[in-house]
N, C-alpha and C positions, 0 to 999 in steps of 0.2 A: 560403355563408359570405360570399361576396363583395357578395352582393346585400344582406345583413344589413347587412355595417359600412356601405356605400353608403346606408344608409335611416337609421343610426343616425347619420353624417358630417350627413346631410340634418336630422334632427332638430334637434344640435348649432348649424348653422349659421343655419337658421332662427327660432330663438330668440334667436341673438347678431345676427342679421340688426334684428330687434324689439327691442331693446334697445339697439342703437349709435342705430339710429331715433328713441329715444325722446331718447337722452342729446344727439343734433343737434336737439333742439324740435322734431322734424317732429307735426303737427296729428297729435291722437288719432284724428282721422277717418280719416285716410289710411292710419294703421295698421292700423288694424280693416282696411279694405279689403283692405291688405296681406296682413292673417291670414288672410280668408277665400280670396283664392287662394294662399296656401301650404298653408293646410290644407288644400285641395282635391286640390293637389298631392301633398302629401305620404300622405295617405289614399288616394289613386291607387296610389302606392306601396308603403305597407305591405301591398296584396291581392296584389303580387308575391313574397312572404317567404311560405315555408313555415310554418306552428304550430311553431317549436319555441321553445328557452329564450329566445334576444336576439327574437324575435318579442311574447314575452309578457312581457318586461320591459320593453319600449317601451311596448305598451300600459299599462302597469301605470305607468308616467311620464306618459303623456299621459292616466289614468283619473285619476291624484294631480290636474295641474294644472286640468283643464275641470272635473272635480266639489268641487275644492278653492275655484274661483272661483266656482261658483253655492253654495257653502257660505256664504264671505265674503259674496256678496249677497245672499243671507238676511239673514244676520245687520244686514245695513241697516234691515230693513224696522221691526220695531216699534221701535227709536228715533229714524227718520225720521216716521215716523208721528207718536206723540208730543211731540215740538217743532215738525216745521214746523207741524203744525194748529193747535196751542194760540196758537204764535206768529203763525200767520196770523189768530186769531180778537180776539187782543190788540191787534194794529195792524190791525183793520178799522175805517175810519171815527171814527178818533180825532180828527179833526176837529170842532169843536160847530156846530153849525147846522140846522135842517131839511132843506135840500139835501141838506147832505151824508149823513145821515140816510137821505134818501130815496134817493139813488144807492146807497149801500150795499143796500139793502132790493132796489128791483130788479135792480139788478147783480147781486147776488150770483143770486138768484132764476132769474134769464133766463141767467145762466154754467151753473149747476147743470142749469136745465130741456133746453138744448141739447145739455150733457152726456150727458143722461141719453140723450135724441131719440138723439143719434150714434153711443151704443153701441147701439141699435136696429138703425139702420142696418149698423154693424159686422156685427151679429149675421146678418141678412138676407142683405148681400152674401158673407156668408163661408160660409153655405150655400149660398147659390146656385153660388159658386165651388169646390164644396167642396174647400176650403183642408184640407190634411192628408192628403184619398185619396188612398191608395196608399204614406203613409210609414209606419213601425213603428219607433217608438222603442223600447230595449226598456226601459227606466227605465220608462216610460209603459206599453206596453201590458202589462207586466206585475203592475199594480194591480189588484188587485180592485174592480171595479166599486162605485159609491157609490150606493145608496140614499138621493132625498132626500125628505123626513121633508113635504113641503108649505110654504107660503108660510109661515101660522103659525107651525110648531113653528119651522121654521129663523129667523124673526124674533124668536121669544124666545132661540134658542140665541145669538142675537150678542148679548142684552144684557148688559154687562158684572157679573153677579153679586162676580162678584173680580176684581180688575183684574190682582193678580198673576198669576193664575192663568190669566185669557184670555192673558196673553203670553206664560207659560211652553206654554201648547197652541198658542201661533201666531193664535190666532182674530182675527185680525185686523182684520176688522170689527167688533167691541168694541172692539179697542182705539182704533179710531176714535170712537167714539161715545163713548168715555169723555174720549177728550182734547177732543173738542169741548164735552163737556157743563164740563171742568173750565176749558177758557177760555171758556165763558161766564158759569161761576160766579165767573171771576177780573175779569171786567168789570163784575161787578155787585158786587164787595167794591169795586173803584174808588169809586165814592160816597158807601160807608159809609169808606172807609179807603185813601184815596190811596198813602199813603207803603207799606203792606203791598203792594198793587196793581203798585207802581212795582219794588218789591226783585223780587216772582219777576216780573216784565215783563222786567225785566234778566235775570235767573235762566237764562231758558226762550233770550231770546237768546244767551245766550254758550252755552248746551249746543248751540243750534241752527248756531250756528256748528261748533263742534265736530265735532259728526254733518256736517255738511256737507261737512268737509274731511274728515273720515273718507272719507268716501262718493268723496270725489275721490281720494284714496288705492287706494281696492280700484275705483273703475272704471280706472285708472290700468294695473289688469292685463288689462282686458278683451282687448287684441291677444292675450296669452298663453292667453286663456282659449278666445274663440273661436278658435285655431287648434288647440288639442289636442282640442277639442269634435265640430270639423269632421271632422279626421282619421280620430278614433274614426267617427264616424259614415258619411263616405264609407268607410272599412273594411267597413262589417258593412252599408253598403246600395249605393254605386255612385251610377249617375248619375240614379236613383229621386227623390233628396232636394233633388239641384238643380230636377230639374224641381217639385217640389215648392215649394221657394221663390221660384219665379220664379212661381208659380201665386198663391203669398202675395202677393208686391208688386203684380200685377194688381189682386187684392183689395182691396190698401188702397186704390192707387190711386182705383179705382172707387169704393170709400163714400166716400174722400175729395173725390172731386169734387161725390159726392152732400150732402155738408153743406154744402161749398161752395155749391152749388143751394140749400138750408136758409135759407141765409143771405141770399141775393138774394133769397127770397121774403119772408123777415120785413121787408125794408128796404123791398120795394115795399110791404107794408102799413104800413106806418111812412111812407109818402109819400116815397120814393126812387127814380130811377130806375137801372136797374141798370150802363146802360154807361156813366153816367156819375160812377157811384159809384168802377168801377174804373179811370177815367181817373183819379179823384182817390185811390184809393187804392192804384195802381199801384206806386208807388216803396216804400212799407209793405210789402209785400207779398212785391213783389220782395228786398227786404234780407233779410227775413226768410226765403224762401227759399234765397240764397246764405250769410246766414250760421248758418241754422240755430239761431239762439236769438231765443226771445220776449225777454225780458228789454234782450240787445244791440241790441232792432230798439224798444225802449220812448222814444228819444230822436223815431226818425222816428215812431212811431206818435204822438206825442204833438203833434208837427210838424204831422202830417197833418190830426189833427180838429181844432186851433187854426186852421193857416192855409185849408186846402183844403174842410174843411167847415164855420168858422167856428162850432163848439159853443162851449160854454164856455169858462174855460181852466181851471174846476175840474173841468170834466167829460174835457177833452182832458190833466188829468195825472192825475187818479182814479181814474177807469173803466178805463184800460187798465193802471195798476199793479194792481187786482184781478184783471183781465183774465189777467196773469201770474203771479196765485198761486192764484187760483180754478178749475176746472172749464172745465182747456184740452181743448176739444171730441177733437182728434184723438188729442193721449198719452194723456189720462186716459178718453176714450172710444170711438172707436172698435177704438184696439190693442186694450187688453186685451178688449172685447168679441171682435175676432176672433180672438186668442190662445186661450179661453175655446174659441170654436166650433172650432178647429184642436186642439185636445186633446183635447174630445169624441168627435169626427172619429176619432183615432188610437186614443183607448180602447172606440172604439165603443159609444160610449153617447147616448143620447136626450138634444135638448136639447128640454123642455117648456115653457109657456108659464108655469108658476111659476117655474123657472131663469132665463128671460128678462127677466121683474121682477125679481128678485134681481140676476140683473150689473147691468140698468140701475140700480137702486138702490143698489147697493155703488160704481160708478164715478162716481157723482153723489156722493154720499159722500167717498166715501176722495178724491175730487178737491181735497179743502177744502186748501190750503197745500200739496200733494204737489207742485203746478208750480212751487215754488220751490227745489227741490234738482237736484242733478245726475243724472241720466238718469230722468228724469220718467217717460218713459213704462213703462218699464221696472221701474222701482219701484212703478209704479200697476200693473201687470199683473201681479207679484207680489200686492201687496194682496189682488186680486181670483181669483187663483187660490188664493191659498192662505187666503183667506174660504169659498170654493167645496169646501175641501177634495181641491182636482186639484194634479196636480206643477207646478212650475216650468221643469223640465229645457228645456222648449220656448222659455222666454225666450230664455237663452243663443245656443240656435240660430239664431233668428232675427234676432238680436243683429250677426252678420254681416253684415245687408245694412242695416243703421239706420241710413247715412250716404243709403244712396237712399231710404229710406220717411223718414226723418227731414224731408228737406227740404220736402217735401209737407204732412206734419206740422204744421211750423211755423209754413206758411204760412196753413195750415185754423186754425190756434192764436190766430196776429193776428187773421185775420178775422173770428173770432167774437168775437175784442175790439173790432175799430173798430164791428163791427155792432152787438153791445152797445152801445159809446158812444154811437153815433146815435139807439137807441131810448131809452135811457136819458136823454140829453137835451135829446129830446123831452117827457117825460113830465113831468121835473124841475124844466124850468125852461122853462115853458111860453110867458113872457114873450118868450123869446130871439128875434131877428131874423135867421131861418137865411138865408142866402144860396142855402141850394144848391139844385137846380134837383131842382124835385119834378114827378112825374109829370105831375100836372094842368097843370104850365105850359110842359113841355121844347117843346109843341109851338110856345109861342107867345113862345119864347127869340129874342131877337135873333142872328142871324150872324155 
């Protein structure tokens, strides 16, 4: 009885612990942090309490809030879907010019194709590491195994036949391709019918705001979410699941550096060399690793290929604002491809060479405006799991340690935008008088 109130004190305290936290502005990051070792802790504890009644109604409070929180972030996903993409498609390249025209064209192009590459790699590395043996969720492994139908059939099941109806089934890969096809059809009434064009252009932004701040609403409980998530789960696995996640972050790590590698090699065929690219793109870089957002680090990046690689300046503020709504290489592809191989992994199920085209095509997809809302990646890796018809449950979890995979992230996230810019304005603006020091001549660079 003693060790009951003592775990329920602990409950109590930890929650109001997370919430005095929030009400002092302490960084969402820190609390996450925070959750994942309380819940650690605290799930340590609960294996000391016998099965009886205050055992089973803690669980049954910490089952309400961790499944109540992956309920609310569902519920994000198809009207994040639908505005940011439409609204990403509406303000691309609303600028008149060829140039700009043509930047659009490749950029977008070479964001998406990278995308696509890095969930490969995701994929790869997260086998090779296999990411997921030896955990057993039971939400997860107690699925009935999915039968998939081949590349075809599953490529006709996402075309949006009803658009109502792919969202009430979740298929959310339809509902991508429907909102993209519907802001493309909204940029081609601009022409015929400006002022119609302009009303839903406005329309799509203020819902997209909305949904935005939604979304900053319900991640707002993620501390609460991942610490009853953890609990429950150190409960019913032990010290199985950490090692488990520690095995994920290796993972990411690893592809991560591997697209990074990606990236230095497209630049030296682009006529760059590489240790000089990261001398000048060092500080880029580095912001964006300490602060964890593309977006907040869009001032220095924009700094960077103005002064330090002297591109354009329509290339050095263009390319990298697509950069942070297009087909950010590490949220939108790597995670959720390794998420993807990590849920296989626990439902034990075969990942085939049709499923592997599919993630990389759904994550090059659904990547179109997904990086402009809040937890990017995580909202892409839903996308993509629940296109795949697999649980989510696994997001959540791993959700815990997103402030250390995040940084890494972010930083793979710029890089494939200044890399972007560089090729990109080369291509474009083929006039330009690049300063920076290309391979052919670093040898015969003055001292």
């Amino acid at each position: 009885m003693i060790t009951a109130l003592f775990d329920l004190v602990i409950l109590i305290l930890s929650i109001g612990l997370l919430y005095a936290l929030k009400q002092q502005k302490i960084q969402l990051s820190l609390r996450i942090l925070l959750s994942l070792g309380l819940g650690v802790i605290y799930g340590l504890c609960l294996k000391l309490l016998p099965e009886n009644g205050m055992r089973m109604g803690i669980e049954s409070t910490l089952h309400f809030m961790g499944y109540g929180y992956l309920a609310l972030l569902k519920m994000l996903v198809i009207p994040l879907i639908l505005t940011s993409i439409i609204h990403a498609i509406l303000n691309l390249g609303t600028g008149n010019g060829t140039v700009i025209k043509k930047m659009s064209f490749f950029a977008c192009g070479m964001l998406l194709g990278m995308t696509a590459v890095a969930s490969l790699i995701g994929i790869i590395i997260g086998k090779l590491f296999a990411v997921g043996q030896g955990m057993s969720l039971p939400e997860i492994a107690e699925l009935p195994k999915h039968n998939y139908t081949g590349l075809v059939d599953t490529l006709l099941s996402m075309l949006p036949s009803n658009p109502v109806a792919v969202m009430a089934k979740e298929n959310t890969i339809a509902v991508v391709l429907f909102a993209v096809l519907l802001g493309l059809s909204a940029r081609m009434l601009d022409k015929a019918d400006h002022d119609k064009m302009e009303t839903f252009s406005q329309l799509i932004a203020s819902l997209f705001a909305i949904v935005k701040k939604l979304a900053v609403l319900v991640l707002g409980l993620t501390p609460y979410g991942i610490f009853a998530l953890l609990s429950l789960l150190l409960l019913n696995q032990g010290s199985g699941l950490l090692t488990g996640i520690i095995n994920f972050i290796a993972a990411m790590y690893t592809a991560m550096i591997i697209v990074f590698i990606m990236h230095s090699v497209i630049l030296i065929f682009a006529g760059y060399h590489p240790w000089e690219y990261l001398k000048k793109a060092s500080t880029a870089l580095f912001v964006a690793f300490t602060t964890r957002s593309s977006f907040g680090t869009l001032p220095v990046t924009e700094e960077t290929l103005r002064d330090k690689f002297k591109t354009s300046q329509v290339t050095a503020t263009f390319v990298p604002s697509i950069g942070a709504t297009i087909g950010m290489n590490a949220c939108a592809g790597v995670f959720p491809a390794m998420l993807v191989v990590m849920t296989l992994t626990i439902m034990h199920q075969p990942l085939t060479w049709d499923l592997v085209l599919m993630i990389m095509f759904i994550n090059a997809v659904a990547s179109l405006g997904i990086s402009g809302i809040p937890g990017t990646a995580y909202i892409a890796a839903t996308v993509t799991l629940t296109s795949l018809n697999l649980p989510y449950a696994i997001v959540a979890l791993v959700q815990g340690v997103d402030p250390i995979v995040d940084m890494g992230r972010t930083a793979v996230n710029v890089n494939g935008a200044i890399t972007t810019a560089l090729v990109v304005d080369r291509i474009s603006v083929p006039d330009r008088q690049n300063e920076f020091i290309e391979i052919t001549s670093i040898e015969d660079s003055p001292a």
